[in-house]
PANULUM-135268 format. One record per residue (C-alpha): x, z, y. Coordinates in steps of 0.25 Angstrom, whole numbers, padded with zeros to 4 digits, always signed. Layout:
// residues N
XZY...
END
This chain:
// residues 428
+0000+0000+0000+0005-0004+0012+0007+0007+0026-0003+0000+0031-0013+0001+0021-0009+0014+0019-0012+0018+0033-0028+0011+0032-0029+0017+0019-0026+0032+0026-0034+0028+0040-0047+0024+0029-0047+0037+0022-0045+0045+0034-0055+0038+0041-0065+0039+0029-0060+0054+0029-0066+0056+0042-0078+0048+0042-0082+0054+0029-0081+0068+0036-0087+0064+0048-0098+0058+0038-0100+0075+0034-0111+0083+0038-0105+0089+0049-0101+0102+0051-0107+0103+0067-0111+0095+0078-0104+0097+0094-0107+0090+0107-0099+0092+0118-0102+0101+0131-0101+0097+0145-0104+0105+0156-0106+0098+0170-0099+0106+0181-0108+0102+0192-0122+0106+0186-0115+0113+0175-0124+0109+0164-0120+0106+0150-0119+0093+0145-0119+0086+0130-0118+0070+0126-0126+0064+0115-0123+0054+0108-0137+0045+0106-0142+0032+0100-0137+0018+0095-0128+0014+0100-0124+0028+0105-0126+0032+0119-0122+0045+0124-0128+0054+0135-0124+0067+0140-0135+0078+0141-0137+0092+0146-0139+0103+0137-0149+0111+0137-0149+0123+0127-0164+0126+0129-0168+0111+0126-0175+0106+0116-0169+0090+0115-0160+0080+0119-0166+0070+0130-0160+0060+0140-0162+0050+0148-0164+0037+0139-0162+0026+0149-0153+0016+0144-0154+0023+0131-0153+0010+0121-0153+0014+0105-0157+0007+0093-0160+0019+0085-0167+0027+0095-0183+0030+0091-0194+0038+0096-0198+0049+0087-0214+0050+0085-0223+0064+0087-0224+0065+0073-0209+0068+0070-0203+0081+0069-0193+0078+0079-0204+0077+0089-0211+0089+0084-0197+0096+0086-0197+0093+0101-0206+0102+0104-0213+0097+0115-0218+0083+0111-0231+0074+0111-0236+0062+0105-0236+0050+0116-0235+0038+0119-0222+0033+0126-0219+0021+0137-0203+0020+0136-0200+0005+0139-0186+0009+0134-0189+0014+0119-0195+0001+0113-0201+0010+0101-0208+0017+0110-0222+0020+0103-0234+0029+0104-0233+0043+0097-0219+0047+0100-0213+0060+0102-0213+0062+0117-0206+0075+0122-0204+0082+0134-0189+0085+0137-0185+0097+0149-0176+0097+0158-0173+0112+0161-0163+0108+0172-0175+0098+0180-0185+0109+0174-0194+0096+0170-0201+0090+0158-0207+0076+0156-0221+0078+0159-0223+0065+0146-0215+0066+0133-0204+0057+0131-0199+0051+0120-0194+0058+0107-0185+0048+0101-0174+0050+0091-0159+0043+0090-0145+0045+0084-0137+0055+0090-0122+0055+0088-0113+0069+0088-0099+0074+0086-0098+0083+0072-0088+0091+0068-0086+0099+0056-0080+0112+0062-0066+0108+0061-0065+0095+0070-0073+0085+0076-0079+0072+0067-0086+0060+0069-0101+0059+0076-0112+0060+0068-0124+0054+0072-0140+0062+0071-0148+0048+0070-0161+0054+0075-0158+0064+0085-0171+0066+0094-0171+0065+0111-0181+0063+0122-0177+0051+0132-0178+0052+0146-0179+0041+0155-0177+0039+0171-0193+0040+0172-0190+0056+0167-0176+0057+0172-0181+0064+0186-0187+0076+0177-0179+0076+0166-0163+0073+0171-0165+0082+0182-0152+0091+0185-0146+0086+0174-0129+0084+0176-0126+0072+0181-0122+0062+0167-0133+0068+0158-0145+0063+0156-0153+0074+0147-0151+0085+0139-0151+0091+0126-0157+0103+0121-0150+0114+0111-0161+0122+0111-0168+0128+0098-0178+0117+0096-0177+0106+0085-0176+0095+0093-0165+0099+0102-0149+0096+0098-0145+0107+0089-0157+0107+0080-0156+0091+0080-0143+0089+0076-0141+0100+0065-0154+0096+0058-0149+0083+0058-0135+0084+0052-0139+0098+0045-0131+0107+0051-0134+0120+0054-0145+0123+0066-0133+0131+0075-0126+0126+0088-0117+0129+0098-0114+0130+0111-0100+0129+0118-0102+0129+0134-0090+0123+0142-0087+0129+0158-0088+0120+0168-0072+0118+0168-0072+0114+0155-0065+0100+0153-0069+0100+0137-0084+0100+0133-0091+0113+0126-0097+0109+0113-0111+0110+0106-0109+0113+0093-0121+0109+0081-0121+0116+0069-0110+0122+0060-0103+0137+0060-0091+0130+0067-0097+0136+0081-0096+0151+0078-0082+0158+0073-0075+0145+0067-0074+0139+0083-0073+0151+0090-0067+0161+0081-0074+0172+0083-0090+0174+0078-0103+0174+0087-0111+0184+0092-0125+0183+0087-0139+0183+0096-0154+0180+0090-0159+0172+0103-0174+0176+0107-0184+0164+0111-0194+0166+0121-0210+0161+0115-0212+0152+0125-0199+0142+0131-0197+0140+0144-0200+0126+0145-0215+0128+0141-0218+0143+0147-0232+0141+0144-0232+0137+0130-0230+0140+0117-0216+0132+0115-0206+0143+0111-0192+0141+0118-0180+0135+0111-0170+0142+0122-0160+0151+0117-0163+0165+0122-0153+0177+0119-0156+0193+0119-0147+0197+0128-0153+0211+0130-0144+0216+0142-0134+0213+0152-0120+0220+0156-0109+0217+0166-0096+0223+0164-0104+0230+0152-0114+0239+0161-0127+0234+0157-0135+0226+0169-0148+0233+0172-0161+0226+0174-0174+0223+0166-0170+0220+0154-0182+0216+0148-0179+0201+0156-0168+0200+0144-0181+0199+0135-0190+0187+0132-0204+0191+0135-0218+0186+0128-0219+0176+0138-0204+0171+0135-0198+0174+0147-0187+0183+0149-0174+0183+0140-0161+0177+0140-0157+0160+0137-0145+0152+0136-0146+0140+0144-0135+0128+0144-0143+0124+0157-0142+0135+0167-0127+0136+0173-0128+0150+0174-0135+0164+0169-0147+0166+0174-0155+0178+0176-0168+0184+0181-0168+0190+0194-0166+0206+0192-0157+0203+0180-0148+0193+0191-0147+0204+0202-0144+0216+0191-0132+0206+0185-0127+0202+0197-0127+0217+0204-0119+0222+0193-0111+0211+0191-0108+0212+0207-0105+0227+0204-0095+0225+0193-0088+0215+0201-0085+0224+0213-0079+0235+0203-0071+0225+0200-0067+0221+0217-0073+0209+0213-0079+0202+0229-0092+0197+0230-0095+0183+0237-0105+0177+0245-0112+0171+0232-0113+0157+0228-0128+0152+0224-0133+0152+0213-0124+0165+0212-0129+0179+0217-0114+0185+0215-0103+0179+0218-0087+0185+0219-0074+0181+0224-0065+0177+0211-0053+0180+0219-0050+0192+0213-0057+0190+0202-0047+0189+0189-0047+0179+0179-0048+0180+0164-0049+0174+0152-0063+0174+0151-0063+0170+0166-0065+0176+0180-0065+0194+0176-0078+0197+0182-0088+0208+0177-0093+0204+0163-0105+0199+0161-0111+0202+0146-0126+0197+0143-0127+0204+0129-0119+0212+0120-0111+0200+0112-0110+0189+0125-0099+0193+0137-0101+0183+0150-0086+0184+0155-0082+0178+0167-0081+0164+0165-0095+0165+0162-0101+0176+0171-0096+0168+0185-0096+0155+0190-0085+0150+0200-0094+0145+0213-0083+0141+0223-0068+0145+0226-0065+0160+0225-0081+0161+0221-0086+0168+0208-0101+0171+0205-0109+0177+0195-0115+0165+0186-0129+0172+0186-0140+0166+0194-0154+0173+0197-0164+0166+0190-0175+0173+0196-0186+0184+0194-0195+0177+0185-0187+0167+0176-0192+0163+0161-0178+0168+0156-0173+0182+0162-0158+0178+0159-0153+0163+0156-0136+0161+0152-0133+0147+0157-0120+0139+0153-0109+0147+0162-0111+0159+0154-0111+0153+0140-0100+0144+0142-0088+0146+0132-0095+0154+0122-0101+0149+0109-0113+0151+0108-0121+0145+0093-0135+0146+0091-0137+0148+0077-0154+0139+0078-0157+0143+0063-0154+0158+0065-0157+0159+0080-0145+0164+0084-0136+0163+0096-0121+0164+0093-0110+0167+0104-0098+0169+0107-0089+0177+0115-0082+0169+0125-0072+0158+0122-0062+0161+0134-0058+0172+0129-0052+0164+0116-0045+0155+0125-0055+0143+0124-0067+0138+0131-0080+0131+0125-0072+0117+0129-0060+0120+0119-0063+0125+0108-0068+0113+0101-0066+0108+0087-0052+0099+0086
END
């Protein structure tokens, strides 16, 4: 055998080697997580359609599916799914009806026609759009490196078009055009994807800061995403739903938002005083406390605001810390000048929301201007649905895994302190 025959004979069998694992079941599923530092939202690309077309799209926690904008969206294997199909019924909020999409030549009567939300524009589609099905290609992986794509041929979505756009990609980042939802109903991302490859019904959250030059992950099925990544275990909470969702205050629809039992509040470990009944969700579902990818921020009712911010304006003169005028949205605001570093960034009073999750620095203030740190809380009012909501700057660089099956929320402690952010500890 000649070298050269030699060297096809070994590229065939390692390409054979590698498509054949890549052929595998996979192990788990990750998209990547960008954050846009001027509307600081959170950001994912799917890969849709034949050919493929890609998109990016916000991502929304709470949401129950994908849907984008569907102009110029040109695929062969794209279809409408009708009313009677169990996708439709898994979206929830669907009707029978007729459709007039110029764009979608099998456009027929009795289709599945949904109503996507835009919590960001805080508007539906007064008429269902379209429920329709198509492939969706994603990077796999199966816990030690990263492998071929792998494609979920009948991935459901609602399109948008220009006629909705005004309601529907309102304060959306600039360069997206929809979002998809990680919420806990069937139709949306996780759910999807693991029933279609048969993984396990957990995912994973890695959330990037806004400095971040790497992207954050999302990671879909698999163990890899507790001790194995982070080599240390999770700390375990059984999230709590409020009867009626937010979305439909009046109706019987239980939310599919994530809600955690924080029970109180400390700052530099003295425990903050105020109702703390607001930390509970009530008959009527309101009170409690949510994780939102969509809020830049923590946000909390009125008299639980005021109480943080007084003792956390308390703790920080102990400390000679100098409070500033304050920067809207901000109600406390403090010269950093003297104000140490540390690893886990500026050394401010700690912030601990429950007994097994610490908001350090990095993650309790937020840089406003030169020389200008403020308290990343923002009053949210007297009479809000949810008492206490943690936005993205306090989650980011933890791992957090919700386990859907069991109905448990895993996290971590923070990833600084291990010398790595969300953006570098990925799989090689």
């Amino acid at each position: 055998m000649s070298s050269s025959q030699h060297l096809l004979h070994i590229f065939s069998f390692a390409l054979f080697f590698f498509l054949s694992r890549a052929a595998e079941k996979p192990h788990g599923l990750i998209l990547p997580i960008r954050k846009n530092c001027t509307t600081l939202q959170y950001y994912t690309e799917v890969d849709m359609g034949t050919p493929l077309s890609n998109a990016n799209v916000v991502i929304d926690l709470g949401g129950k599916l994908l849907w984008f904008d569907c102009d110029g969206y040109n695929s062969s294997s794209y279809h409408l799914l009708p009313c009677n199909s169990s996708k439709c019924k898994a979206a929830t909020t669907y009707e029978c009806t007729d459709c007039n999409y110029p764009y979608f030549s099998d456009c027929s009567k009795n289709f599945c026609g949904v109503y996507p939300y835009n919590p960001l524009g805080n508007g539906f589609i007064a008429a269902g759009l379209a429920l329709g099905e198509d492939i969706m290609s994603v990077s796999s992986t199966d816990g030690i490196s990263y492998l071929l794509s792998v494609e979920s041929r009948h991935f459901p979505f609602s399109c948008s078009s220009t006629r909705e756009g005004s309601i529907l990609g309102s304060e959306l980042s600039g360069g997206t055009k929809g979002m998809i939802g990680l919420s806990r109903a069937r139709s949306a991302l996780s759910s999807q994807l693991a029933s279609a490859f048969k993984l396990p019904h957990i995912f994973a959250l890695c959330l990037p800061n806004s400095s971040a030059t790497d992207p954050g992950d999302i990671f879909i099925g698999g163990d890899h995403t507790t001790c194995y990544l982070t080599e240390m275990c999770l700390a375990y909470d059984h999230p709590t739903h409020p009867q009626p969702g937010k979305q439909f205050p009046n109706s019987n629809i239980h939310s599919d938002e994530y809600f955690i039992g924080v029970k109180s509040i400390h700052v530099d470990r003295k425990h903050v005083s105020f109702k703390e009944s607001l930390l509970s969700i009530n008959k009527k579902g309101i009170g409690g406390t949510k994780l939102s990818t969509l809020a830049p921020y923590t946000i909390s009712q009125t008299s639980i605001y005021k109480a943080l911010v007084k003792d956390f304006v308390k703790a920080a003169a102990s400390r000679k810390i100098k409070r500033v005028t304050s920067v809207a949205p901000f109600g406390a605001c403090f010269s950093s000048k003297i104000i140490a570093s540390s690893q886990t960034g500026p050394a401010v009073p700690l912030q601990s929301k429950s007994l097994y999750f610490r908001i350090y620095g990095a993650n309790s203030m937020v840089e406003v201007e030169k020389d200008v740190l403020c308290l990343g809380s923002v009053d949210g009012g007297s009479n809000p649905t949810t008492s206490v909501v943690l936005g993205g700057h306090p989650l980011e660089n933890y791992l957090l895994e919700f386990d859907l099956a069991s109905s448990k929320l895993g996290f971590s402690t923070s990833l600084l302190p291990r010398n790595t952010t969300c953006s570098h500890y990925r799989l090689s």
